[in-house]
KEDO-207800 format. One record per residue (C-alpha): x negated, y, z negated; residue in one letter. Coordinates in steps of 0.001 Angstrom, whole numbers, padded with zeros to 6 digits, always signed. Each point is the difference from the previous one (the first is absolute). Last residue first. Layout:
<atoms>
XYZA ...
</atoms>
This chain:
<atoms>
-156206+093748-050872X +002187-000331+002993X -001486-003359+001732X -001319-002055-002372X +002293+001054-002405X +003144-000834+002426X -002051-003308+000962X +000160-001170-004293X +003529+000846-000493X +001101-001926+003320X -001334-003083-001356X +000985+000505-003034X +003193+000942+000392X +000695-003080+002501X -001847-002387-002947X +001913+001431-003275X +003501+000195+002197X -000305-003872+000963X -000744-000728-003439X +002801+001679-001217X +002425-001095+002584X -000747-003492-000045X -000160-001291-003802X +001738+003658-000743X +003019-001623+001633X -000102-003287-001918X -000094+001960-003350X +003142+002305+001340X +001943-003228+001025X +001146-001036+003229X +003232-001843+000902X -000471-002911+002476X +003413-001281+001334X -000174+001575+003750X +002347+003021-001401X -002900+000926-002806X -002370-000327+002998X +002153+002870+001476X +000175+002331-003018X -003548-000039-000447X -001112+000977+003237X +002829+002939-000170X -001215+001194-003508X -004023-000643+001401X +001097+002694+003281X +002034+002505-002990X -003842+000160-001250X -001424-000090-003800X +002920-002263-000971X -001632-003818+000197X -002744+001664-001269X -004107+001164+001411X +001204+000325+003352X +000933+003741-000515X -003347+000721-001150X -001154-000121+003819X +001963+003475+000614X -000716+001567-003136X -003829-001001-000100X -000334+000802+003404X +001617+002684+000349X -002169+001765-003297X -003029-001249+001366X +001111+001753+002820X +000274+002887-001259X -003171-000030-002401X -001905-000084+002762X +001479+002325+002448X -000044+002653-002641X -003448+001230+000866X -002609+000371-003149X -000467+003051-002210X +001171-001909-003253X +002712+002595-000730X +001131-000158+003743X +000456-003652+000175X +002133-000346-003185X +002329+003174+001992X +000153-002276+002871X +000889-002795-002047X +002399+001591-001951X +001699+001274+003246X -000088-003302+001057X +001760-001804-003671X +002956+001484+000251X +001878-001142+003380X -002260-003046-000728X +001717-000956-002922X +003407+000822+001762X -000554-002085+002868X -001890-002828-001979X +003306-001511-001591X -000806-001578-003333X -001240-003052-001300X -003085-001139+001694X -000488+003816+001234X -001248+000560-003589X -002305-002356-000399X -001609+000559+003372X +000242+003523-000316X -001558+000180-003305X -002840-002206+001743X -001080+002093+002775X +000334+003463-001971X -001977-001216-002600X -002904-001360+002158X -000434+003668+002011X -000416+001568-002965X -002274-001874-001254X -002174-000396+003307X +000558+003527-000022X -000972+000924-003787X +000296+003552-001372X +001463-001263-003699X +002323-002285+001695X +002479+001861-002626X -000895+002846+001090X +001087-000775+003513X +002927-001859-001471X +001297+003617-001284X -001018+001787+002653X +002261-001495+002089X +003206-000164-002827X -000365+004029-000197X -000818+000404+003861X +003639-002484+000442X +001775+002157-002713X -000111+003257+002045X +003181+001344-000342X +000505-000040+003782X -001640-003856+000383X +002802-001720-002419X +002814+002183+002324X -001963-001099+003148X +000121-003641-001664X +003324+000152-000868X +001429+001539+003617X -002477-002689+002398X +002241-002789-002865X +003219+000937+001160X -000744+000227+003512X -001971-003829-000555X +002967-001686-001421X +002424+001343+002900X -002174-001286+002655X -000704-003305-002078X +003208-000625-000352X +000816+000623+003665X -002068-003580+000751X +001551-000989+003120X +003191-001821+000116X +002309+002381+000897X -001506+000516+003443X -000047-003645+000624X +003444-000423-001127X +001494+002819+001252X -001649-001413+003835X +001954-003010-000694X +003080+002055-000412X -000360+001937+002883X +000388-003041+002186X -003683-001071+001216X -000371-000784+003957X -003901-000470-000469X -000797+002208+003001X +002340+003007-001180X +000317-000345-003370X -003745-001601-001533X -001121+002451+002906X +001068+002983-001390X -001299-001148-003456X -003005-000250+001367X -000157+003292+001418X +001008+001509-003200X -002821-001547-001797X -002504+001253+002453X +001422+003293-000247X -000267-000350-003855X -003208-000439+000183X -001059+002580+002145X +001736+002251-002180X -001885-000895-002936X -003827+000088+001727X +001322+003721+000984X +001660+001380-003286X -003120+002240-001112X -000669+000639+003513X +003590+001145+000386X -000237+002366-003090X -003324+001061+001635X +000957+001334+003396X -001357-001861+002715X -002382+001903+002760X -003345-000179-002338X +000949-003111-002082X +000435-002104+002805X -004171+000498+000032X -000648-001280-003826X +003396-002257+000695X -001562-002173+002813X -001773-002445-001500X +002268-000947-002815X +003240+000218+002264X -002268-002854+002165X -000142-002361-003234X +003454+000792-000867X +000980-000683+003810X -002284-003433+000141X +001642-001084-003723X +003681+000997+001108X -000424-001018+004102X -001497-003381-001299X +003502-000607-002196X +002389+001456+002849X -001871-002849+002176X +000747-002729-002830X +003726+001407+000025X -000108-000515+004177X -001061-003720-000181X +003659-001946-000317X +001399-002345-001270X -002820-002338-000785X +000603-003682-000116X -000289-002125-003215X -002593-002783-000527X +000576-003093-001864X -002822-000696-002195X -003231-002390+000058X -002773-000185-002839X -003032-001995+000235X -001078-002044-002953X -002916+001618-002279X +001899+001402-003025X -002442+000236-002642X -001301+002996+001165X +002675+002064-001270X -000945+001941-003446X -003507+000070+001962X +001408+001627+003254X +001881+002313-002307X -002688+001045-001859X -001999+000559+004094X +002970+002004+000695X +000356+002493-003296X -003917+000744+000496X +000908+000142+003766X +003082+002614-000631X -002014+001857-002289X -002894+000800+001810X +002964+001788+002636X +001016+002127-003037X -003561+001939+000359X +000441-000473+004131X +003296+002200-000430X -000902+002091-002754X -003017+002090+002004X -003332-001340+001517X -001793+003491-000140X -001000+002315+002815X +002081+002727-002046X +003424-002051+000240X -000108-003322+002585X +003137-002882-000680X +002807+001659-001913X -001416+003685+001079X +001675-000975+003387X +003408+000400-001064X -000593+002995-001598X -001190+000652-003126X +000851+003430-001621X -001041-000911-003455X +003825-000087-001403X +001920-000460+002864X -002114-003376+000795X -000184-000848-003489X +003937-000210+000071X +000061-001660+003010X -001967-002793-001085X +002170+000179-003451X +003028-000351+002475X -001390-003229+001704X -001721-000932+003162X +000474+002699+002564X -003362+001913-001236X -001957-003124+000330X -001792-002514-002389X +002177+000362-003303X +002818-002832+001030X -002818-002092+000605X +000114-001522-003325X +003876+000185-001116X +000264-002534+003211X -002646-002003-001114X +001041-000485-003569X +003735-000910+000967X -000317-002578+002765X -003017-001633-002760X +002717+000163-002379X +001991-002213+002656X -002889-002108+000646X -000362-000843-003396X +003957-000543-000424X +000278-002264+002787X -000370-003415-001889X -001072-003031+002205X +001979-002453+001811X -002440+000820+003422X +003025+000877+002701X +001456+002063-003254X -002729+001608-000223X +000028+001016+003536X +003481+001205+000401X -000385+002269-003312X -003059+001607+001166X +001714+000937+004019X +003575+000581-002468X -002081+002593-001841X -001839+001939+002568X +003221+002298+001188X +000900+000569-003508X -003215+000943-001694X -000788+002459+002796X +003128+001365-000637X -000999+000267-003601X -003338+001745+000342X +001368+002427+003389X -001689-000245+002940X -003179+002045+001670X -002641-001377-002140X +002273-002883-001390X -000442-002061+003143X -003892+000087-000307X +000876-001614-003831X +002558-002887+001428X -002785-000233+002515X -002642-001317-002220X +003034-001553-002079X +000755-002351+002817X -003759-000505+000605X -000612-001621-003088X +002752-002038-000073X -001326-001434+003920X -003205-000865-001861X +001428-001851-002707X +002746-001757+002365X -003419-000994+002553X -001924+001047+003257X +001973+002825+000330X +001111+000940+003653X +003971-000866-000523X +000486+001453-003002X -001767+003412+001043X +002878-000210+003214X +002548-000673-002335X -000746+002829-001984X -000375+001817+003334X +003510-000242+001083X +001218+000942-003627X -001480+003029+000313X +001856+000310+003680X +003257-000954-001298X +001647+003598+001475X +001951+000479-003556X -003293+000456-001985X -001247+002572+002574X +003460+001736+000071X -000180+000224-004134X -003807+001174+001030X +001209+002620+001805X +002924+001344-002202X -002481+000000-002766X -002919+001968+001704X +002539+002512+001075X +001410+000502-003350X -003556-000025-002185X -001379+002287+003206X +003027+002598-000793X -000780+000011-003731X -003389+000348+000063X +000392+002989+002457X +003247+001535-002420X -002823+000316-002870X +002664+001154-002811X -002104+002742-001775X -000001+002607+002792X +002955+001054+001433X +002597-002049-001693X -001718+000552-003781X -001609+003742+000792X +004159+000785+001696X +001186-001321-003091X -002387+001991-002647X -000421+003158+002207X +003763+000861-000452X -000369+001812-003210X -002920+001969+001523X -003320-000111-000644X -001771+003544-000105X -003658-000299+001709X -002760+000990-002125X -001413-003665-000232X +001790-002641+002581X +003654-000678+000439X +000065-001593-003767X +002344-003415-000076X -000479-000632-004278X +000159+003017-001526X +000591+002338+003618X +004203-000150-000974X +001345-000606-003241X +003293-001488+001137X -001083-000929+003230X -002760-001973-000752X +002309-001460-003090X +002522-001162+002818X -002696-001332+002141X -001333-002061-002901X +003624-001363+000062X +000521-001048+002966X -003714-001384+000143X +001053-002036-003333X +003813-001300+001682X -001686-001257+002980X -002451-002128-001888X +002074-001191-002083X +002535-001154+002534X -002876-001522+002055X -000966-002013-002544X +003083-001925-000366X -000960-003297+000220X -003023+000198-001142X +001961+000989-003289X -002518-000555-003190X -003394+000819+002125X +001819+003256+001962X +001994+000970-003607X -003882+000587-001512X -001303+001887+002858X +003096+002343+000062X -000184+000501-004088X -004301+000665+000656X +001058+002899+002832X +002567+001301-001374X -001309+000571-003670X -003529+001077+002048X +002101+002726+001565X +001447+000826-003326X -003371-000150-001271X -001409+002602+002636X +003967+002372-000575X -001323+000618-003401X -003563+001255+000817X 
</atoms>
């Protein structure tokens, strides 16, 4: 009983120094699985148990958190995915078909509109903030072409790409995270049980958020022209087709790979193939794109690690929080608090992730909050899918609600802030808020109608 508020102790101080010190989350993080493998292993089977009636050793708690806790498959895609899309970004090809899309509107508004369409298709298989960056100097080149202010379209940059972050299994960490969680594959994302799944649910919100962006921007009516930049080369947008196509095909095949390959492989399969991909690409940034080993350092070293670390430490906590059973406490907790009620139920887990995910990271909130869902789910006698994704989509769109929900809308900000137009908090919510009520909404209301 002791050693379950301790955990909680950990667990609330780690959540607490995340919000204060964004900037060094991951050292918190690190330092609270280290240690809640060092109490597993001091009083061993109290919080890591090997199973009923079998003795837990001392060792049991490091090998449970590296073996078990710490999703290595997530981890791998996250890496792969990342090194891709950084070769994607660096091959000009998105930026090839912004022009294009500029170049077919019929007017600027129009043309805006379609920028952040594909700024948010981008951001299924690309990184928030890179996504952000490569898009950025197409918006800022066209508003400055018109003499208007680019800081709508650059929190528009930011809204969409946090948007469709959630649609596929490659998108985002918390996409991943679900994934390991329910045991999606990449598949699942689009078709699970004959249903519509996550990926057409977050797809309403993209044209909700499109057509309110078409009516922020209608006023602009002239036709918009921009310099166009070459494309360097097509063979990162083929490694990009080969990931989705190969995930998709992985998800076919594993039921029958599953009878010749053994299962720790399996478990590891859509990861590895990632990372081969990855590695190939980086073999050809070298060898075809005549890089000096300290360009290729550059690109390697500039991949998200933080998150890699940030998420190990945090798989530990929430395995540690799991083990002493305070998630089933804290699940049925809200479910008698909903006093019984789905649709109730179902409402307060939607919204407290929107408000919450507007001001704090998502990755650890939703590292918590799916095994509370699933247990939530199980008290009321319903399928967890539901209240899952309501609960990604309230964290993952509830990031646009502030200026802060989302490192993408920190980035946005910080380069209109460089053009001359610093944003405000009230001017943000004027946008973001609104535009996070409607693409919630939207979605909100077709997950119901679809998984209720």
């Amino acid at each position: 009983m002791e050693l379950k508020w301790v955990i909680l102790g950990i667990a609330v101080l780690m959540y607490a120094l995340v919000i204060v010190f964004q900037d060094k989350k991951v050292w918190f993080t690190t330092f609270a699985g280290i240690l809640c493998i060092v109490l597993g292993t001091v009083f061993p089977g109290i919080i890591f148990s090997a199973g009923e009636g079998v003795q837990t050793s001392r060792l049991f708690a490091l090998s449970n958190a590296f073996g078990s806790l710490i999703n290595w498959n997530v981890l791998m895609i996250y890496v792969g995915a990342m090194t891709i899309a950084a070769l994607f970004l660096y091959s000009k090809v998105p930026a090839k078909i912004a022009d294009w899309l500029v170049s077919i509107a019929p007017s600027t508004g129009v043309a805006m509109v379609l920028i952040l369409a594909m700024t948010g298709i981008i951001s299924i298989f690309v990184e928030n903030v890179a996504t952000v960056l490569v898009m950025a100097p197409i918006a800022l080149s066209l508003c400055k072409k018109l003499k208007m202010n680019p800081t709508m379209f650059m929190v528009g940059l930011a809204v969409m790409s946090n948007l469709e972050g959630t649609a596929t299994l490659v998108g985002d960490p918390p996409s991943m995270i679900f994934a390991a969680v329910a045991n999606y594959n990449f598949n699942d994302f689009f078709i699970h049980n004959g249903k519509l799944s996550i990926f057409f649910i977050v797809q309403t919100g993209l044209l909700a958020g499109c057509i309110f962006f078409y009516i922020l921007f209608a006023k602009y009516k002239e036709k918009a022209v921009v310099d166009g930049e070459p494309i360097l080369s097509t063979v990162p947008a083929a490694l990009m087709l080969a990931m989705i196509f190969g995930l998709a095909a992985l998800s076919f095949a594993s039921p029958a790979l599953s009878k010749f390959v053994p299962e720790c492989i399996m478990n590891l399969s859509s990861g590895l193939f990632v990372v081969i991909l990855a590695v190939s690409g980086v073999l050809w940034y070298i060898f075809s794109q005549k890089k000096s080993r300290g360009e290729v350092w550059t690109l390697i070293r500039e991949l998200d690690w933080e998150t890699i670390f940030f998420l190990m430490g945090i798989f530990v906590v929430v395995g540690a929080i799991s083990g002493v059973g305070l998630l089933k406490e804290f699940a049925d907790f809200l479910v008698h608090v909903c006093g019984g009620s789905k649709f109730l139920s179902f409402l307060i887990i939607l919204v407290v992730s929107i408000l919450i995910s507007g001001f704090v990271d998502n990755v650890p909130y939703i590292m918590v909050m799916l095994p509370v869902a699933q247990q939530m789910a199980s008290g009321l006698g319903v399928g967890s899918d539901l209240f899952m994704f309501a609960l990604l989509v309230g964290s993952c769109l509830g990031g646009n609600l502030t200026p802060f929900g989302a490192s993408a809308n920190v980035v946005a900000m910080g380069i209109v802030k460089n053009e001359g137009y610093p944003m405000s908090f009230a001017k943000w919510l004027r946008v973001g808020g609104l535009f996070t009520l409607v693409t919630t909404t939207a979605s909100a209301l077709v997950l119901w109608l679809i998984w209720s």
